[in-house]
N, C-alpha and C positions, 0 to 999 in steps of 0.2 A: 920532358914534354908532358902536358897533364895528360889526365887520359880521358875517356869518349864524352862523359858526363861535361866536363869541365870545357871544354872544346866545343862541344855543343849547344853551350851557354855564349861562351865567352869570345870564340872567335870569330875575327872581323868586325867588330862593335866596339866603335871608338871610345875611348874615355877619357874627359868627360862627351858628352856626346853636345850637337848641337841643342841651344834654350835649356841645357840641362835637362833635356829627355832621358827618362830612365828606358826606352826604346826606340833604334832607328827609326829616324823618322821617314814617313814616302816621300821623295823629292819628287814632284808630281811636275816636271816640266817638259817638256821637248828638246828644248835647247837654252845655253849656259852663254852670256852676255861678259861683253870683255870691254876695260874702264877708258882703254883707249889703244893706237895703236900699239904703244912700247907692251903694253901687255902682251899683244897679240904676237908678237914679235917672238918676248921672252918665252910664251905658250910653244910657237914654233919650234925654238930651238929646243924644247925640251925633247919633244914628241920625236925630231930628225935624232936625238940620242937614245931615241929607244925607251927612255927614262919611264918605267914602271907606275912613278907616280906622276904623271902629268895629271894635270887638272881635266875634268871634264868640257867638251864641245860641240857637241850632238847626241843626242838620246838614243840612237841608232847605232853609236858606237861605249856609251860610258852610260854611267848614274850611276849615283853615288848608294843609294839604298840596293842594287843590283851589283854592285862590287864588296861591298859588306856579306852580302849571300856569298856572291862566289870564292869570297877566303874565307868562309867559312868550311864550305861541301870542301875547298882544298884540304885545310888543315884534317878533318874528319878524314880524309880518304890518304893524307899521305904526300900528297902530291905539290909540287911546284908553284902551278896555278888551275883555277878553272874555268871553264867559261860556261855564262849561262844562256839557256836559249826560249825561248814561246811553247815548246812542247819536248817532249824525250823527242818526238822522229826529226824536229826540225835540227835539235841535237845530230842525232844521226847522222840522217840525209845530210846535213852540210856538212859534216865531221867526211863523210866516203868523196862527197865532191870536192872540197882542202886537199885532199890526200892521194886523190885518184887521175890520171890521165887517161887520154885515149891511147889504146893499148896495152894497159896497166889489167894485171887480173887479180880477182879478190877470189880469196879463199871462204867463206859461211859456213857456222854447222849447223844443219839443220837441227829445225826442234826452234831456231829466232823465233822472234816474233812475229808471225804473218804477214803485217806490214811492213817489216822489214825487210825479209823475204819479197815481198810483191815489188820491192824498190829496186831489187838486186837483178830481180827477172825482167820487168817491163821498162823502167826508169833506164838503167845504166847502158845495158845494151846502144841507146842512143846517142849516147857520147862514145863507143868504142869498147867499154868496159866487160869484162867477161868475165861472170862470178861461178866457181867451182862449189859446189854442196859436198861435204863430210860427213858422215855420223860423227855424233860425239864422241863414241867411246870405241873408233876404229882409229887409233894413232898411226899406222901404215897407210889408212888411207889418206890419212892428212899428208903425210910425209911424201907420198904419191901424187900426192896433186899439186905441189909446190912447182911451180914453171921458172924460169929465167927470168920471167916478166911479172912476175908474183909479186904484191907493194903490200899488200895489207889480210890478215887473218883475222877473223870477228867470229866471236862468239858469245855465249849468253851463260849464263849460272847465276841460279837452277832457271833452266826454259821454262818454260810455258806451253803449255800446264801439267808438264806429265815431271815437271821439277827435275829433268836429269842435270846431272852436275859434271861440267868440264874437268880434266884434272889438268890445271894451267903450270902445273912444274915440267909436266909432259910435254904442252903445248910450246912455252919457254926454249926447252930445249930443242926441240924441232927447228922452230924461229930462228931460233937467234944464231946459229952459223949461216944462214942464208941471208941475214940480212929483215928481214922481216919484219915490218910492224905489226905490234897486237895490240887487240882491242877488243872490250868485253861491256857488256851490258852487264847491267850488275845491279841494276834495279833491284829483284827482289834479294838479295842479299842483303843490300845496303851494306854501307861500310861499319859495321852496330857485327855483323855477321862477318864478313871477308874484306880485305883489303887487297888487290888485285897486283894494286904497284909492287906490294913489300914481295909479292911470289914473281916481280921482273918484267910483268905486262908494261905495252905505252901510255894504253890509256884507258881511262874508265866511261863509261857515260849511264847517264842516271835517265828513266822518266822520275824526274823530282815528283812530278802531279802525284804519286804512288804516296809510297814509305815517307819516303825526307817533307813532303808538305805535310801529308799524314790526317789533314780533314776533311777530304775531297769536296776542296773550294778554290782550286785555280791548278793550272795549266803551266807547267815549266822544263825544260831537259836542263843538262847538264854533261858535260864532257872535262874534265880533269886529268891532267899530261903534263910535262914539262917542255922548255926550250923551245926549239924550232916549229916542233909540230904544234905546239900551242900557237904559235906565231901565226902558222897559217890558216890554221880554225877560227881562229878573232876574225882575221882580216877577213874571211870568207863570208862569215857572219856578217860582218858590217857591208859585205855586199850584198847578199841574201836579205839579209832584212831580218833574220828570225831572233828576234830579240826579245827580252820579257820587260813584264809591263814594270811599270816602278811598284805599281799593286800589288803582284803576284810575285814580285822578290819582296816585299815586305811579308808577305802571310807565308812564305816559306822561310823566312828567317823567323816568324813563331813558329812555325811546325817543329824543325830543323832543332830547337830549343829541346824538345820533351823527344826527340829522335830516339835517343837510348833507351828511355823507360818503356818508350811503345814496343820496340822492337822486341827487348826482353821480357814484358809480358806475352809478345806475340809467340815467342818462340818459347815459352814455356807451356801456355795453349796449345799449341800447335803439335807438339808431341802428346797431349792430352788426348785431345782430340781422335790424332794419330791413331794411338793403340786401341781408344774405343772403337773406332769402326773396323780395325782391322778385325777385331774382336765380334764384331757384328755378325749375326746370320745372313741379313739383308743388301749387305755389301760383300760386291763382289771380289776388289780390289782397292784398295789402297795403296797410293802415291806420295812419300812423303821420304825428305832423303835423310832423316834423323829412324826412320825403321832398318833393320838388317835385313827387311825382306827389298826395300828400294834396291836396284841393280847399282847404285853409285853411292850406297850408304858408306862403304868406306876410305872413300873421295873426300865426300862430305867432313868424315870425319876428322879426316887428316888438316884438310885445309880451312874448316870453316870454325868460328866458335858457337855458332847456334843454327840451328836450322831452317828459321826464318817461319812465318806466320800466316801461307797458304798449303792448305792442305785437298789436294784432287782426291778424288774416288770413284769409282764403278758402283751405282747401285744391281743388286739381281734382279735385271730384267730388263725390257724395251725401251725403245724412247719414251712412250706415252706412262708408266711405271715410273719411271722416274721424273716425269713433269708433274707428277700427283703429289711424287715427295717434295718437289721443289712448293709446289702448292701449298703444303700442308706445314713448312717451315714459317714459325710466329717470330723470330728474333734477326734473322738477315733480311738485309734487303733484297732484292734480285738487280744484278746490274752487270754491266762489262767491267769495272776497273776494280782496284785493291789496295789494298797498304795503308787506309783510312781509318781512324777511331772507330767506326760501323764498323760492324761486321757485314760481308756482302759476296751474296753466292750467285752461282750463276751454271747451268745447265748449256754449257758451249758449242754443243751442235744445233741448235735454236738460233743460236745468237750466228753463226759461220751461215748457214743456207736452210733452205726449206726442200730442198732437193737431197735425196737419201747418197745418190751416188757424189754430189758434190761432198759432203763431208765427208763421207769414206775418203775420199782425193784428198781432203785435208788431213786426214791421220787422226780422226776425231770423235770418238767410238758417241753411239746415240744415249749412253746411259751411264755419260763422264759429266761429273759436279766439279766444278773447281770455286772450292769454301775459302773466301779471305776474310780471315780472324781480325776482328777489331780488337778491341781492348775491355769487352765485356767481361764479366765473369765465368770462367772456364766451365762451371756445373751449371748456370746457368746455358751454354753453348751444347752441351752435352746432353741435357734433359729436354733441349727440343727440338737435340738432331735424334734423341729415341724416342720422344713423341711421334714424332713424323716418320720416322722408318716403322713405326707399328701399326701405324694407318694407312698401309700400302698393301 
């Protein structure tokens, strides 16, 4: 099989391609026109065999430039098939309602991602659903919280933003005599860093808009699985409607292309970085699962090949202390998202509430940075995160 590089060029991308395009082209249409009925017919029979490759027939359920993506993120991750969707949560969300009944209870570790978490709390309940929270790094209590009615375990590596890391050989083995689906978010990983399948999970799901697009210029999820449970994630999809545009699977199949080289300079930064602020007088803590001082550095190290390309910290002092540094920083942008060429930071208890006690409720200390390392030069990243911590 090649390896990341070569896969990340190459697959899913026909050859020769259509007009002789040396890149997919956007199939910019809605819906796909048939020559007569016998066509329509032979169409039919394909689709009643299940047959992988039938032709396209509605924009809500195929396109041809959005299935080039989706064997691509496959191949990169390992997996069977993928499907793609309009954002990581529509991913999600549709992926827990596929899979989920009334009655059925989901296991979460906390530390997801917020709105994930808000899906689990207010969303599900409404259909019958009952989602159980774990710590990451309590495997008793996971194994505790497993019910008769238990369908699905989700988790996240490295969460956000305090990057703890699952150890999913653990998780694997809990599961899997009970029957259990698993399933990981795995965004900031990317599959450049972990592959989730090859340690025995069901399934992965990506915010593509992150890492795998990598220019933060479109909107995409991703969920990758095999068999059955693929079966009913499409079909779910194609009821839901969360589909992605023919646009936004084209500029993810360029991003998706330079996938490996970003990641790899990300995560060679990112340990730069790392040890400088650890090293800092003006920082309090550092979060980062490639340090031995991180509580899941040797999680990390066992299962991952790089540590990936955000890096959290504690500045020493207030909230208002450290919106000075955030102020005072000339090379990041300030924003919510990550995994883009930019580098781009962002002071997360500003961006969560303007209420002191709501963020404390969210687990979100007033004087936490979470720095996402573009692809800048590492000294230059470094010389004006110690510019700004000296003018504080």
């Amino acid at each position: 099989m090649p390896n990341f590089s070569t896969q990340a060029v190459h697959a899913g991308e026909e050859r020769p391609k259509p007009y002789g395009a040396l890149t997919t082209p956007i199939v910019q249409t809605s819906t796909y026109t048939f020559a007569d009925t016998a066509e329509i017919l032979e169409f039919m029979r394909h689709k009643a065999a299940g047959d992988p490759h039938v032709r396209d027939e509605y924009g809500r359920y195929s396109n041809p430039t959005q299935s080039a993506a989706e064997i691509k993120i496959a191949a990169l991750e390992g997996g069977e098939r993928a499907v793609l969707f309009a954002s990581g949560m529509s991913a999600i969300t549709t992926s827990l309602l596929a899979l989920l009944s009334s009655g059925d209870h989901l296991i979460m570790v906390s530390g997801v991602y917020r709105r994930t978490s808000e899906f689990a709390r207010s969303y599900l309940p409404r259909w019958g659903i009952e989602t159980t929270f774990v710590p990451i790094d309590d495997p008793a209590a996971l194994a505790a919280a497993i019910r008769p009615t238990t369908r699905l375990i989700l988790t996240e590596t490295p969460t956000n933003p305090y990057l703890r890391v699952m150890d999913l050989a653990r998780l694997v083995e809990i599961a899997g005599p009970h029957g259990i689906l698993t399933a990981i978010d795995s965004t900031f990983a990317t599959p450049i860093n972990l592959c989730p399948l090859a340690h025995g999970l069901d399934l992965v799901i990506h915010s593509a808009t992150k890492y795998l697009g990598g220019h933060n210029d479109l909107l995409a999820g991703a969920v990758v699985g095999a068999g059955e449970i693929m079966d009913r994630i499409l079909a779910a999809r194609g009821v839901l409607g969360g589909v992605s545009s023919p646009h936004d699977a084209y500029l993810l199949l360029r991003g998706l292309k330079t996938l490996d080289l970003r990641v790899r300079r990300q995560n060679e930064t990112g340990l730069r970085v790392a040890r400088f602020l650890e090293g800092h007088p003006a920082i309090q803590r550092v979060y980062y699962p490639g340090l031995p001082s991180h509580p899941d550095h040797e999680i990390a190290r066992r299962q991952m090949t790089g540590f990936g390309g955000v890096v959290s910290f504690e500045v020493a002092g207030d909230l208002d202390r450290t919106s000075r540094f955030m102020d005072r920083l000339r090379l990041p942008y300030i924003g919510p998202t990550l995994g883009g060429v930019e580098s781009i930071a962002q002071q997360q208890a500003i961006f969560i509430s303007l209420d002191a006690e709501e963020r404390r409720e969210a687990g979100i200390a007033d004087n936490l940075v979470r720095y996402a390392l573009g692809i800048e030069d590492a000294d230059d990243i470094i010389a004006d995160l110690d510019q700004a911590l000296a003018g504080i």
